[in-house]
N, CA, C and O atoms as CSV, one atom per row, in Angstrom:
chain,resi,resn,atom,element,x,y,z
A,1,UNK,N,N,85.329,94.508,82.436
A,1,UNK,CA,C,85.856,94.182,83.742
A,1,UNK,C,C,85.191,92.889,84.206
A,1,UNK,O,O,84.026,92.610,83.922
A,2,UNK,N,N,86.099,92.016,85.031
A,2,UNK,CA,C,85.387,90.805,85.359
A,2,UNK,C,C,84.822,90.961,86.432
A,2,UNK,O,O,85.101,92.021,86.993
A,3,UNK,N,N,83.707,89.912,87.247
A,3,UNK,CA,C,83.287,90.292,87.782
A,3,UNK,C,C,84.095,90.212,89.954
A,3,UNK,O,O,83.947,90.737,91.058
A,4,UNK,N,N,85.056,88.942,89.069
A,4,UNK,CA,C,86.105,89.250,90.161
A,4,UNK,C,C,86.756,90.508,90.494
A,4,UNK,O,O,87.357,90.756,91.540
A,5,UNK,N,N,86.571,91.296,89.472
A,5,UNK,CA,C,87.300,93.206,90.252
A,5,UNK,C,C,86.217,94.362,89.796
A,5,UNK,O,O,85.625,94.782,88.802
A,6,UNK,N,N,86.385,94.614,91.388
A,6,UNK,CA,C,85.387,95.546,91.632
A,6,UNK,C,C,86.248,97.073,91.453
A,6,UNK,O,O,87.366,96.984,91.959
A,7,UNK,N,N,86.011,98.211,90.948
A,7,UNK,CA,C,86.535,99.091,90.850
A,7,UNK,C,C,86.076,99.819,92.540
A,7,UNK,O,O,85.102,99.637,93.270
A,8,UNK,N,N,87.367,100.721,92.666
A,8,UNK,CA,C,86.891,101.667,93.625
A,8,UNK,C,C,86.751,102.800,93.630
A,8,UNK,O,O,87.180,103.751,94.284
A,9,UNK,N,N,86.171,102.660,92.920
A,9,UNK,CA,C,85.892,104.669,92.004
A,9,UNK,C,C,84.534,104.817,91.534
A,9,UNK,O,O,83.844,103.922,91.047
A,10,UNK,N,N,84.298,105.696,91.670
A,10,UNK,CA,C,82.461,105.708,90.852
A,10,UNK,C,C,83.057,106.253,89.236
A,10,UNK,O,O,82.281,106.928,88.561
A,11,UNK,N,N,84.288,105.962,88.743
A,11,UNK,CA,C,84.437,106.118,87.609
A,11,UNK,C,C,85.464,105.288,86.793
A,11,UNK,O,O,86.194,105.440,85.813
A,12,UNK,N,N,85.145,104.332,87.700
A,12,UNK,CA,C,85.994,103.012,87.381
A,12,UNK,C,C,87.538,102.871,87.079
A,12,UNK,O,O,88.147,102.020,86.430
A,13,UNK,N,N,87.945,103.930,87.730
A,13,UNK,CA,C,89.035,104.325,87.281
A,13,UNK,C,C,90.743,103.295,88.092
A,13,UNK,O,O,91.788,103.064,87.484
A,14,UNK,N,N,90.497,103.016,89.159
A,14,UNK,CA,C,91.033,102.251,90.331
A,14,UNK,C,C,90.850,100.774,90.251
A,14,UNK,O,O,91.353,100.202,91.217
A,15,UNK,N,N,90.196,99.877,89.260
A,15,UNK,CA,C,89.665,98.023,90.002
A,15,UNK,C,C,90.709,97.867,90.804
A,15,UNK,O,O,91.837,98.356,90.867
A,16,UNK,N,N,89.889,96.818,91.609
A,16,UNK,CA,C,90.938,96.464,93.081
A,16,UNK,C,C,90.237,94.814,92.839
A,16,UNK,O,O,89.051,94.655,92.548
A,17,UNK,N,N,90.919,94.023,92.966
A,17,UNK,CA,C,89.941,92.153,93.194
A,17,UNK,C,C,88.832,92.582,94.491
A,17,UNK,O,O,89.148,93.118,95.553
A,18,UNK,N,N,87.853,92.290,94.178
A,18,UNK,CA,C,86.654,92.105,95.275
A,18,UNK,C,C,87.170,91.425,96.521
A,18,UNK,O,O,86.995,91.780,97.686
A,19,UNK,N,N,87.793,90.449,96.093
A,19,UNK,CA,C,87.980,89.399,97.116
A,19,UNK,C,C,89.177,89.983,98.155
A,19,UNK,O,O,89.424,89.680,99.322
A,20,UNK,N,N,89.751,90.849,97.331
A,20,UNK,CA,C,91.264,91.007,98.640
A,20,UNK,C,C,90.791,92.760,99.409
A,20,UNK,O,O,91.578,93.433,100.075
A,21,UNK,N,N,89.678,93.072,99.152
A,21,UNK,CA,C,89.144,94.961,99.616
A,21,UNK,C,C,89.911,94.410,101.418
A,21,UNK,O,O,90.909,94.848,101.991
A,22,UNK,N,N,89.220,93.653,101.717
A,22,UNK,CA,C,89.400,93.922,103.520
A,22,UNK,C,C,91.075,93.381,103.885
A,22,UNK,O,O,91.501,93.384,105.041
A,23,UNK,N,N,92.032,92.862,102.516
A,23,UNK,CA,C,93.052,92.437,102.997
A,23,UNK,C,C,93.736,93.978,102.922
A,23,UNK,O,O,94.191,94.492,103.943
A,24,UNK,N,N,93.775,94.824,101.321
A,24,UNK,CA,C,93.753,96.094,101.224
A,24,UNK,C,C,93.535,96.906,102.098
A,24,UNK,O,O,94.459,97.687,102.327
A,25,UNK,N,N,92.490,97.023,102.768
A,25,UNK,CA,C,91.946,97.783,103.941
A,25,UNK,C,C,93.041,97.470,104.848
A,25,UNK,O,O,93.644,98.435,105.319
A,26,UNK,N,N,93.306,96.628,105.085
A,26,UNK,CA,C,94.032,96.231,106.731
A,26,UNK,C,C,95.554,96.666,106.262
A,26,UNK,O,O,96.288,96.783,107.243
A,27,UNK,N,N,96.087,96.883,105.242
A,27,UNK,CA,C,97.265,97.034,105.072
A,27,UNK,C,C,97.084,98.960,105.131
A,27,UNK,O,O,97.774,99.809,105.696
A,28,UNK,N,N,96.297,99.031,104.586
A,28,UNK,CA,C,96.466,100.537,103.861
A,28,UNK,C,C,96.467,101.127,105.515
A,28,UNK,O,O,97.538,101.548,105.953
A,29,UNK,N,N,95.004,101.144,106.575
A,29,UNK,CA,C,95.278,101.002,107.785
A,29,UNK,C,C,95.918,100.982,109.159
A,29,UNK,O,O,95.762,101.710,110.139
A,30,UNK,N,N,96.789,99.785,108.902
A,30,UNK,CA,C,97.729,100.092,109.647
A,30,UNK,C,C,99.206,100.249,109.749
A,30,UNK,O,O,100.009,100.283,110.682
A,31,UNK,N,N,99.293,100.358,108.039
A,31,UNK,CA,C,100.338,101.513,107.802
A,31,UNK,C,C,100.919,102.936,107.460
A,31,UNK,O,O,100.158,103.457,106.645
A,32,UNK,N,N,101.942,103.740,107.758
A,32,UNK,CA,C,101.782,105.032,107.801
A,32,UNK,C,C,101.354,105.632,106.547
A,32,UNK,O,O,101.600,105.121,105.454
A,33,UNK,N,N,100.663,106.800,106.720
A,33,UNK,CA,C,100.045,107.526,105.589
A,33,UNK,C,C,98.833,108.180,106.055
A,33,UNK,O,O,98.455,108.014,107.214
A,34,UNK,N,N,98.376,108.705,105.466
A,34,UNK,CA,C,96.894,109.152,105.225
A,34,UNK,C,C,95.758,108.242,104.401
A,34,UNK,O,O,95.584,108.543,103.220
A,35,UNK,N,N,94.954,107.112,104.982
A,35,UNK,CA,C,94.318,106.245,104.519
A,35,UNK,C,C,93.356,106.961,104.460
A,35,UNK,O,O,93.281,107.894,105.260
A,36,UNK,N,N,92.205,106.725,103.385
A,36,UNK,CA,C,91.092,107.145,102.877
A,36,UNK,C,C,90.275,106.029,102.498
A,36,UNK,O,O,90.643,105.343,101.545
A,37,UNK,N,N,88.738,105.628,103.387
A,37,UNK,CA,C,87.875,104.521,102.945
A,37,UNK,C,C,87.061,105.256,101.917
A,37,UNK,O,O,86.810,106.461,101.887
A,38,UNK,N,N,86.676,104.271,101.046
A,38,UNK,CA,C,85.932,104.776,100.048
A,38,UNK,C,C,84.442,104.566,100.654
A,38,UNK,O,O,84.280,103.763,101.573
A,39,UNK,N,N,83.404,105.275,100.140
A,39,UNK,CA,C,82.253,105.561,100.714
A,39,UNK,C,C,81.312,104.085,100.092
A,39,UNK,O,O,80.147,104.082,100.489
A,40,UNK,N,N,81.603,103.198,99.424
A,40,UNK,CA,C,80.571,102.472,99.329
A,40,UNK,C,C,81.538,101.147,100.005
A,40,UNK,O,O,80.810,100.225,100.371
A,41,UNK,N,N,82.338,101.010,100.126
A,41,UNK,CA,C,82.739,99.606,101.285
A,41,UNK,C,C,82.726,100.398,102.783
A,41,UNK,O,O,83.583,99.943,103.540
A,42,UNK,N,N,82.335,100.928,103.056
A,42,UNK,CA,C,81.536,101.150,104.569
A,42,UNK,C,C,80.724,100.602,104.773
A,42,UNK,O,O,80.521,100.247,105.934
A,43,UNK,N,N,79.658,100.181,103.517
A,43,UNK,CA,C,78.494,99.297,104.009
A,43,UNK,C,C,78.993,97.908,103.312
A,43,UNK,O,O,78.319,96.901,103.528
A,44,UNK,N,N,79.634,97.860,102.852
A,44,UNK,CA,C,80.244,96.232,102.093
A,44,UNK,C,C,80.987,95.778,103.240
A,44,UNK,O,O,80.771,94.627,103.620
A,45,UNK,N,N,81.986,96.623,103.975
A,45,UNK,CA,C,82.763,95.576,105.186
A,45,UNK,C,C,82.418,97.063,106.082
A,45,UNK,O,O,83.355,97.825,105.843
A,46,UNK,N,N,81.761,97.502,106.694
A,46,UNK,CA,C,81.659,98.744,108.114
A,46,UNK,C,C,82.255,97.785,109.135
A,46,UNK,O,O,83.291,98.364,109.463
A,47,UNK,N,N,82.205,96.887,109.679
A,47,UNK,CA,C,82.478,96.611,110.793
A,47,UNK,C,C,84.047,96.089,111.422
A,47,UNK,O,O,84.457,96.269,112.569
A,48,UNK,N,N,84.768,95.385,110.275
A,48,UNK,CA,C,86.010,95.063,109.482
A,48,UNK,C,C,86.726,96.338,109.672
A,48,UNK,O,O,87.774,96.390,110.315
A,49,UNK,N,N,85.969,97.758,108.916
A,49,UNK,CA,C,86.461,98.801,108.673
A,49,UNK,C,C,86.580,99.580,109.766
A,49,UNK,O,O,87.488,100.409,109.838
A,50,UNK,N,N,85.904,99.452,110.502
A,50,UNK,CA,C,85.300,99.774,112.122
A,50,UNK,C,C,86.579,99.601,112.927
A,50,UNK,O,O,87.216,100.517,113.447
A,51,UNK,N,N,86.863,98.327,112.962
A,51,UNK,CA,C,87.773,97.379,114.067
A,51,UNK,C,C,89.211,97.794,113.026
A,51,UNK,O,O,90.305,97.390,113.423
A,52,UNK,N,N,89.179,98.184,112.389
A,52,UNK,CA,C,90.840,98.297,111.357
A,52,UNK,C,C,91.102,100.326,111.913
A,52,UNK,O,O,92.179,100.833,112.229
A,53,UNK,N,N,89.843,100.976,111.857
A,53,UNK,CA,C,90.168,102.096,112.339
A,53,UNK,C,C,90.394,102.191,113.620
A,53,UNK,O,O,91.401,102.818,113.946
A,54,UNK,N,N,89.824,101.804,114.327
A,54,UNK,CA,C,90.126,101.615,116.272
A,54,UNK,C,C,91.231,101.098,116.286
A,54,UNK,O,O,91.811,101.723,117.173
A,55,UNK,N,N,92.107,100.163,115.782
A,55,UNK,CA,C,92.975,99.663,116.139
A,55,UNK,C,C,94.302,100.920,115.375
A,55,UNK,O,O,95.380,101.065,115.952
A,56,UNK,N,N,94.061,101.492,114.421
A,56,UNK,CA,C,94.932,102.358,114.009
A,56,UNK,C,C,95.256,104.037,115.169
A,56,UNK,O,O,96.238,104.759,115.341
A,57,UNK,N,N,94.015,104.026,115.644
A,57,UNK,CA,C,93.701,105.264,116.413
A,57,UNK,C,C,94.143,104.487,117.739
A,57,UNK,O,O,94.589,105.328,118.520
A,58,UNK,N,N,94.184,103.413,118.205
A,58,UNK,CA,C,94.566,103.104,119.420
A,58,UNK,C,C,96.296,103.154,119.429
A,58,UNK,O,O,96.978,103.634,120.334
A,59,UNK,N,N,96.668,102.687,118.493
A,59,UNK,CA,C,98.133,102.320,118.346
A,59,UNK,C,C,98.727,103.996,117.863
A,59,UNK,O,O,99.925,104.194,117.657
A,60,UNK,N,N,97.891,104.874,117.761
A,60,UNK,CA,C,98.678,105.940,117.191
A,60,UNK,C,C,98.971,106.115,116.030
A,60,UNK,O,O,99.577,107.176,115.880
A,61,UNK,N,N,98.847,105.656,115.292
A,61,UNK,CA,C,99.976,105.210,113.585
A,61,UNK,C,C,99.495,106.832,112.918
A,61,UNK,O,O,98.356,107.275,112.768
A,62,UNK,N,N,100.281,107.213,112.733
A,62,UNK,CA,C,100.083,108.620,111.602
A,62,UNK,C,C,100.970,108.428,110.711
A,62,UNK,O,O,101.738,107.467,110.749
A,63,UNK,N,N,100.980,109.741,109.362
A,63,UNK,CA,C,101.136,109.334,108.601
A,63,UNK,C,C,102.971,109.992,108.274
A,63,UNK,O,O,103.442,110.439,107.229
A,64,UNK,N,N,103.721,109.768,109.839
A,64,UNK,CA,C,105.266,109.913,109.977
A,64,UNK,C,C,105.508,108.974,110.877
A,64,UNK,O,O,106.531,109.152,111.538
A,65,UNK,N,N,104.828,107.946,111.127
A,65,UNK,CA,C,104.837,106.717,111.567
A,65,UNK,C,C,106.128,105.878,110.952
A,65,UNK,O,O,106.115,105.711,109.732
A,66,UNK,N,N,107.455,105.236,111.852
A,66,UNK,CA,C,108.045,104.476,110.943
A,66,UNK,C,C,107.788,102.760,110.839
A,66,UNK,O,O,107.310,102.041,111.716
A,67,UNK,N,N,108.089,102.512,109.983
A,67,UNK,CA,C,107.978,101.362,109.860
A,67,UNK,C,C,109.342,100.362,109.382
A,67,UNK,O,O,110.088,100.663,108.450
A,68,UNK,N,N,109.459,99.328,110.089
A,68,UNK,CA,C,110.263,98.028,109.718
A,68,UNK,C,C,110.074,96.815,109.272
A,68,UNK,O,O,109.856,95.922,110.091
A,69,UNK,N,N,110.112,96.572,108.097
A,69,UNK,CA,C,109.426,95.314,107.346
A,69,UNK,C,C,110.331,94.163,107.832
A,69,UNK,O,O,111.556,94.267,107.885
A,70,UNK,N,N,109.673,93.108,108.167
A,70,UNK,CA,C,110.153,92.266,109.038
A,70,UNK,C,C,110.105,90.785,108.369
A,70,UNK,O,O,110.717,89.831,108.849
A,71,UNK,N,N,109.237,90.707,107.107
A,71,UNK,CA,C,109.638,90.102,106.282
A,71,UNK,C,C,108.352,90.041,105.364
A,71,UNK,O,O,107.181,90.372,105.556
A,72,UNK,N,N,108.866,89.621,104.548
A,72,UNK,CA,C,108.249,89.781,103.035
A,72,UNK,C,C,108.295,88.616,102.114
A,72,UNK,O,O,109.330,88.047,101.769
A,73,UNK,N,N,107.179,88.329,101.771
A,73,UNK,CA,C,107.673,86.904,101.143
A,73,UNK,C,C,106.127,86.471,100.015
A,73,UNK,O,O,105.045,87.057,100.011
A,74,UNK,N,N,106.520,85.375,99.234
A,74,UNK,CA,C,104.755,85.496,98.542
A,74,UNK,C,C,103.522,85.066,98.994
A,74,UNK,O,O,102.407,85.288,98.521
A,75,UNK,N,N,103.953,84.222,100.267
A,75,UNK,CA,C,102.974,83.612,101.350
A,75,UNK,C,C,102.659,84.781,102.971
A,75,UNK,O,O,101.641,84.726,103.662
A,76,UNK,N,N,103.711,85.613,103.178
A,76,UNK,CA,C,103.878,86.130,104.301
A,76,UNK,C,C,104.750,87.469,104.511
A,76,UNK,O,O,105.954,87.672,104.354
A,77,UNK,N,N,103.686,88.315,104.929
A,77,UNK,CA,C,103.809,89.568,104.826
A,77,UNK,C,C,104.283,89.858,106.653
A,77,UNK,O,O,103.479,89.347,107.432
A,78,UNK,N,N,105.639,90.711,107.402
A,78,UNK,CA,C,105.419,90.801,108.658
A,78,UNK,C,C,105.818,92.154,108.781
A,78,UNK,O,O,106.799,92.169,108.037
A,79,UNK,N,N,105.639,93.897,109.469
A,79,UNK,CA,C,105.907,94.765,109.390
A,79,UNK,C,C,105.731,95.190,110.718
A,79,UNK,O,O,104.695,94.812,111.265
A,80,UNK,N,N,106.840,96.186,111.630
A,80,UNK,CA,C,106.501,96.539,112.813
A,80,UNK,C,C,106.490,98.149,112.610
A,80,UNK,O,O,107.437,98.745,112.098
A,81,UNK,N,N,105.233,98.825,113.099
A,81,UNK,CA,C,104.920,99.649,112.945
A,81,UNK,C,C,105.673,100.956,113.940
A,81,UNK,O,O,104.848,101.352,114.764
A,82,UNK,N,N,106.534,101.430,114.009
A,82,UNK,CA,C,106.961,102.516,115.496
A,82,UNK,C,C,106.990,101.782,116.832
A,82,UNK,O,O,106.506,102.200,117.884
A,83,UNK,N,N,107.719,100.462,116.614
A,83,UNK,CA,C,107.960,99.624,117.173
A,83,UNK,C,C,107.129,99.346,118.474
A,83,UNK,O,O,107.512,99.189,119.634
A,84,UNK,N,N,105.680,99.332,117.840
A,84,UNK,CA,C,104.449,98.883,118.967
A,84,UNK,C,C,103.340,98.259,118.230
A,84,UNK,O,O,102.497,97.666,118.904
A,85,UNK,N,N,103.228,98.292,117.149
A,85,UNK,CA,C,102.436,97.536,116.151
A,85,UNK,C,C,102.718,96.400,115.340
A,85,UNK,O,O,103.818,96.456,114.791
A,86,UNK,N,N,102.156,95.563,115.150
A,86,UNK,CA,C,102.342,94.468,114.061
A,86,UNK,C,C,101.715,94.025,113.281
A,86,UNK,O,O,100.849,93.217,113.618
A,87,UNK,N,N,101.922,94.423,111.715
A,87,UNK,CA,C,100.975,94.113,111.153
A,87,UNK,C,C,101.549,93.031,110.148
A,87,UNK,O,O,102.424,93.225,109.304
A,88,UNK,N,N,100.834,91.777,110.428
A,88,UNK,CA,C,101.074,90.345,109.303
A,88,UNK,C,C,99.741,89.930,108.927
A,88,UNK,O,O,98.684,89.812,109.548
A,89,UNK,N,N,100.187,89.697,107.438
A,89,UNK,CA,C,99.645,88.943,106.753
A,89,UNK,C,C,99.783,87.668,106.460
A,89,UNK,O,O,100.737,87.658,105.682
A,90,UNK,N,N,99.438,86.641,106.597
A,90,UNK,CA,C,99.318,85.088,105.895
A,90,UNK,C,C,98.037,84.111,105.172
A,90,UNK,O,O,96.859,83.765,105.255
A,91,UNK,N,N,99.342,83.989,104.396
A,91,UNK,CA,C,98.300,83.698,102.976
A,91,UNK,C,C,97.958,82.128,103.019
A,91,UNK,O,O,99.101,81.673,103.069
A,92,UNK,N,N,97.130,81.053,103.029
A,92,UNK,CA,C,97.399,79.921,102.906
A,92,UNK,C,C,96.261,79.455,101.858
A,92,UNK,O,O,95.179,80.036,101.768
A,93,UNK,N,N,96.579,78.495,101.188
A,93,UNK,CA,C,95.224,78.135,99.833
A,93,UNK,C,C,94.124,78.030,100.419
A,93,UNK,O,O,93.806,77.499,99.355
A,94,UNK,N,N,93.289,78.002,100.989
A,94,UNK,CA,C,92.104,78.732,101.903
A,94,UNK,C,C,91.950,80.022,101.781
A,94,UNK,O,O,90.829,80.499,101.958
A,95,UNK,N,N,93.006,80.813,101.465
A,95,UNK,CA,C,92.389,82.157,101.733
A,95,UNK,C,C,93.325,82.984,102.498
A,95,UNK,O,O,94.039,82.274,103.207
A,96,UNK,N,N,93.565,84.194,102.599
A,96,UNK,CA,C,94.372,85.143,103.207
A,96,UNK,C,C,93.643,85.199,104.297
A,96,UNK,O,O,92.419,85.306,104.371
A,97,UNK,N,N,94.723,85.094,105.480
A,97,UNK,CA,C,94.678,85.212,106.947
A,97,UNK,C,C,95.112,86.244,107.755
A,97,UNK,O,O,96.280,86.095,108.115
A,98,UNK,N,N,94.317,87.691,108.344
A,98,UNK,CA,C,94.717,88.703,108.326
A,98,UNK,C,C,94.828,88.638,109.770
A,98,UNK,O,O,94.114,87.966,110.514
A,99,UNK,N,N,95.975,89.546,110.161
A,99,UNK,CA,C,96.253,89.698,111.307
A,99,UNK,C,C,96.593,90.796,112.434
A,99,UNK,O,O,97.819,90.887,112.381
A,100,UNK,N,N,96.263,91.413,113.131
A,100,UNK,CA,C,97.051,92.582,113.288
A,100,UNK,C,C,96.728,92.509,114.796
A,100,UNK,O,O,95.785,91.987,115.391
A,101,UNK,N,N,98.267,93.491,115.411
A,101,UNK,CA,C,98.281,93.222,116.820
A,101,UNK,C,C,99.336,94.458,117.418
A,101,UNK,O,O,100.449,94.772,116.996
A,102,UNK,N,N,98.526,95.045,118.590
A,102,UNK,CA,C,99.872,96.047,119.021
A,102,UNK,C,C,100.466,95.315,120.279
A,102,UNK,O,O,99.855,94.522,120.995
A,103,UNK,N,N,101.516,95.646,120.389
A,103,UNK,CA,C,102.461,94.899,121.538
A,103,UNK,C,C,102.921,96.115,122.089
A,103,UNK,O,O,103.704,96.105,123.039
């Protein structure tokens, strides 16, 4: 395994890229489902993870939550969550630009 992907399993069973865990996080988050943090990026991003759970518990989102993808693209991700959430992504060569917002 390189050292660009970090597995998320204590049995290496899952690699995920190191670099995209908190873009992962924010999607998995604040869309419907049953999200599950893994116990060792609590202390790799806690606070990231912190502010991604408050904002899921504020907005309500469970896991019969609907959702409307609002567009999709290889630069730009836009999804409205039970039509009070918004969750976008934008990507620019710098780096993924995460975003999220309830209206």
């Amino acid at each position: 395994m390189c050292a660009a992907r970090r597995a998320h399993s204590t049995q290496q069973h899952w690699p995920f890229p190191a670099d995209k865990t908190e873009t992962g996080y924010a999607y998995v988050l604040t869309h419907p489902g049953t999200p599950c943090i893994f116990y060792d990026d609590l202390f790799a991003h806690g606070e990231k993870l912190r502010e991604l759970v408050a904002l899921r518990k504020r907005a309500d989102l469970t896991s019969r939550s609907n959702i409307e993808i609002l567009a999709a693209e290889a630069d730009m991700y836009v999804a409205r969550i039970d039509e009070k959430c918004a969750a976008a992504t934008v990507a620019s060569r710098a780096g993924c630009l995460m975003t999220c917002s309830m209206y």
